[in-house]
C-alpha positions in Angstrom: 0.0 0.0 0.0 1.4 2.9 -1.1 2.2 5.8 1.7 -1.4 8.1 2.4 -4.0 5.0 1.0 -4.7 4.6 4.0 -6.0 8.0 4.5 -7.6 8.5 1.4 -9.5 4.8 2.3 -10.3 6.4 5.6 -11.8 9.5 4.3 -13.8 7.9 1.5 -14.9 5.7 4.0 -16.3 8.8 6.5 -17.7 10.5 3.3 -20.1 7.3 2.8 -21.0 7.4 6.6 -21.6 11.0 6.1 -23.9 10.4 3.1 -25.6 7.5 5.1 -26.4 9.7 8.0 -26.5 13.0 6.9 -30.5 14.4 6.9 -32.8 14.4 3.9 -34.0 17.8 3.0 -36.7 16.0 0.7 -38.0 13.9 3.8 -38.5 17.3 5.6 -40.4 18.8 2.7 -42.7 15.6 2.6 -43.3 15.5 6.6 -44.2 19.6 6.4 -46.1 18.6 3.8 -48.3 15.5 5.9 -48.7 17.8 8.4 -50.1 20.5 6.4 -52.5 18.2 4.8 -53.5 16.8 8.4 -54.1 20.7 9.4 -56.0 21.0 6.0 -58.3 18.1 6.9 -58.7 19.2 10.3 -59.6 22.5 9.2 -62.4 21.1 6.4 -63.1 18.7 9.7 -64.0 21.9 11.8 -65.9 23.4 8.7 -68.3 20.5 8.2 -68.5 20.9 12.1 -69.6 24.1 11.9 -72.0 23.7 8.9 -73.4 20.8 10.5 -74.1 22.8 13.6 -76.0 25.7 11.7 -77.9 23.2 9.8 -79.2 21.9 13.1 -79.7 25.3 13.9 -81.9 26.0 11.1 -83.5 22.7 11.5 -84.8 24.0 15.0 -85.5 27.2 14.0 -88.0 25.8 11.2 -89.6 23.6 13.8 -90.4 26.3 15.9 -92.0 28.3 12.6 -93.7 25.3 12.5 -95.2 25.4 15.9 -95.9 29.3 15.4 -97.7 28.6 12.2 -99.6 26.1 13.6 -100.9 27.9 16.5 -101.8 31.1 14.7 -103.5 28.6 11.8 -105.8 26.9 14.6 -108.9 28.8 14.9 -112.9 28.1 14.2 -113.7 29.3 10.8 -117.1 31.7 10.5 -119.6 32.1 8.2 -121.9 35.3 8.8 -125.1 35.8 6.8 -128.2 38.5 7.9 -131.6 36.4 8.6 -135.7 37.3 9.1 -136.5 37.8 12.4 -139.1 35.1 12.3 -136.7 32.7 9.8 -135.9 29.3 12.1 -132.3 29.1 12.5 -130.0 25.8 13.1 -130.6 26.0 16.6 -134.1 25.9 16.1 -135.7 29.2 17.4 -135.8 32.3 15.2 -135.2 35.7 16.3 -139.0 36.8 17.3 -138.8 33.3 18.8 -135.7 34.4 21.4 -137.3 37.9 21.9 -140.9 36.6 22.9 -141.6 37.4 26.6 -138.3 39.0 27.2 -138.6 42.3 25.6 -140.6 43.5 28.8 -139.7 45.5 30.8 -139.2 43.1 33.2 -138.2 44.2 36.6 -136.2 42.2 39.3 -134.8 43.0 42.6 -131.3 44.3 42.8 -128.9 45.2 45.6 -125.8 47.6 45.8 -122.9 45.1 47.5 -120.9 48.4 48.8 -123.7 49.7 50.8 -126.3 46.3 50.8 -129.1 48.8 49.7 -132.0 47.3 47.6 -133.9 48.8 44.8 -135.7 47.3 41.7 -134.2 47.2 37.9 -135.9 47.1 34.9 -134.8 45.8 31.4 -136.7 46.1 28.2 -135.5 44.8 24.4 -136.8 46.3 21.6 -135.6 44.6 18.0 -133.0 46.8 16.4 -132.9 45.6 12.7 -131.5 42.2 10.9 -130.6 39.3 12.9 -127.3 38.2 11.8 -126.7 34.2 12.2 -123.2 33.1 13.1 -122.0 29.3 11.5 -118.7 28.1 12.9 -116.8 25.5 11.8 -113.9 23.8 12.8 -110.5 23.8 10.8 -109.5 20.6 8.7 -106.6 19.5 11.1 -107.2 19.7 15.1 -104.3 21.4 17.0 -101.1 19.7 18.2 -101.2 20.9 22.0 -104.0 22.1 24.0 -108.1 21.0 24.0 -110.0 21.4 20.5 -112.0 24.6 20.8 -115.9 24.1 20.7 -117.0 25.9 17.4 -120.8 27.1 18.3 -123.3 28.6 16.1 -125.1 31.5 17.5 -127.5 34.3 16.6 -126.8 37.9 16.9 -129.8 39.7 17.7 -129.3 43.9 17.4 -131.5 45.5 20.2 -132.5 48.3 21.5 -132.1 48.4 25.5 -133.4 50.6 28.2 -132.4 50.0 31.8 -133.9 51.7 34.6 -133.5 51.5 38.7 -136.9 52.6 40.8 -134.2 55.1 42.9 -133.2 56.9 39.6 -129.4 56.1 40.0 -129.6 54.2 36.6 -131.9 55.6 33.4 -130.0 54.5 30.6 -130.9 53.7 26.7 -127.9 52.3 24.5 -128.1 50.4 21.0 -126.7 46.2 21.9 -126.9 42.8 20.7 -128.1 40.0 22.4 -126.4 36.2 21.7 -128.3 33.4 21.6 -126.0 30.2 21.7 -126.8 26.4 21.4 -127.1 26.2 25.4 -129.1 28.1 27.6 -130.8 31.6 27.2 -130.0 34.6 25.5 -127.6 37.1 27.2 -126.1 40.6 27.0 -122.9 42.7 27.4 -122.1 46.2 27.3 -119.6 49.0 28.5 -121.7 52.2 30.2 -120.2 55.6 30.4 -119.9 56.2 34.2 -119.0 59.8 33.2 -122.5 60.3 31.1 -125.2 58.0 33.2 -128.4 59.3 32.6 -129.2 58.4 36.4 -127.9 59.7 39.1 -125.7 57.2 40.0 -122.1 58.7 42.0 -119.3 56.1 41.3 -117.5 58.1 44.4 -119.3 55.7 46.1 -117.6 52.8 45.1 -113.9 54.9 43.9 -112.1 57.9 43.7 -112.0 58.2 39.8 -109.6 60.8 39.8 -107.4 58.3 42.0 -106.9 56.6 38.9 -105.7 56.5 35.5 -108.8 54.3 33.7 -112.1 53.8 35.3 -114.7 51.6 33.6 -118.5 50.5 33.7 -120.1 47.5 31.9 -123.1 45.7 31.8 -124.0 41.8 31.7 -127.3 40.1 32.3 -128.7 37.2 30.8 -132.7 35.7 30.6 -133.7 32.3 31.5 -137.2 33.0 30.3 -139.2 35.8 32.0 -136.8 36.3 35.0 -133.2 38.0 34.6 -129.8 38.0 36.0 -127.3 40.6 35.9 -124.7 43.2 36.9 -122.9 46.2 36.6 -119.0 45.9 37.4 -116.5 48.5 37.4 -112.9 48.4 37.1 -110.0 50.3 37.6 -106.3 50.8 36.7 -103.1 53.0 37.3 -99.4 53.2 37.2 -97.3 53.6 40.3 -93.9 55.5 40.6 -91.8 52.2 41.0 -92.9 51.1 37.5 -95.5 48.6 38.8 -99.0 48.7 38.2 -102.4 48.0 40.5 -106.0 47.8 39.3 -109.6 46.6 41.1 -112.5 45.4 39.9 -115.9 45.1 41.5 -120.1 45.0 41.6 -122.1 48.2 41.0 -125.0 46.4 41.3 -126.2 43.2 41.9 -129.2 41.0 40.5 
């Protein structure tokens, strides 16, 4: 062997080591490159995610239109149509029928509750024009929560009304209408000006109107034949300076 092979063989052999165990750029590049792909399909994994999510979002949101819509869809449908007084309705009475032995006056004993004072009240009907009969009907498809509504015909009969007390506090004349349903007789309902009474009725006796914001009167009495029921309710409301609110309610007159 000639002098310095040995070195040369040494170093050749090193440089082959060296090349053996030196690092690959190109198997950096491809491991950067698997782990940007895994981010990528993490990335479109978190997407779908999210798209999934507002699809179930929407998904509840419709079934809650869905409720709402059915709700406000559920209702009885009517059918109005003007009738002869003395035309027999569904219910088999006409209006002249309803109206015989009620329009009076017919006078029963009343009492105030505030003061338990007793007076008389009259009531007398008078027809007021065309009956108007009322057909309900119930929607195709019952609701999905709650009791199915009864759907009742009735007849609307427009009347003229006079009410009267024997101590004067209540003269009053006001255009109505009575209802006559399917069950029982026919009754009334209407609001009464406290602040225009033709009697002489004080509501100070019951309330300090100008305690309060709104102050109401109404009327209610319904006929089982010849003999009435009734009464006349007020009620009251106003605002108080912590934001709340208080109201009453109670019997004029009783009867």
């Amino acid at each position: 062997m000639r002098p310095g092979s040995s070195v040369l063989l040494s170093f050749l052999a090193l440089a082959l080591l060296g090349v053996g165990c030196a690092p690959s750029l190109g198997d950096d590049d491809a491991a950067n490159d698997d782990d940007a792909a895994d981010d990528d399909d993490a990335a479109d994994d978190d997407d779908a995610a999210d798209d999934d999510d507002l699809a179930d979002d929407d998904d509840v949101s419709g079934d809650d239109d869905d409720v709402v819509d059915d709700d406000d869809d559920w209702s009885c449908g009517e059918l109005t149509e003007p009738v002869d007084p003395e035309t027999e309705t569904a219910l088999g009475v006409s209006a002249n029928d309803v109206l015989a032995g009620i329009t009076g006056p017919l006078s029963q004993a009343a009492t105030y509750p505030e003061t338990g004072i007793t007076t008389m009240i009259s009531i007398g009907l008078e027809l007021d024009g065309k009956p108007i009969w009322h057909d309900l009907s119930p929607p195709d498809e019952p609701p999905k929560w709650g009791p199915k509504p009864a759907c009742l015909d009735w007849l609307e009969i427009p009347v003229v009304v006079s009410v009267a007390t024997d101590d004067g506090a209540f003269d009053e004349w006001f255009r109505s209408s009575l209802h006559q349903g399917e069950f029982g007789g026919p009754s009334l309902s209407h609001p009464l000006d406290w602040q225009a009474l033709g009697g002489t009725y004080d509501l100070a006796v019951v309330l300090d109107p100008d305690e309060w914001d709104t102050v109401g009167m109404d009327l209610s009495a319904v006929w089982d034949g010849p003999a009435h029921g009734g009464q006349i309710d007020m009620n009251a409301s106003r605002s108080l300076p912590n934001g709340t609110g208080e109201g009453m309610v109670g019997s004029v007159l009783l009867w």
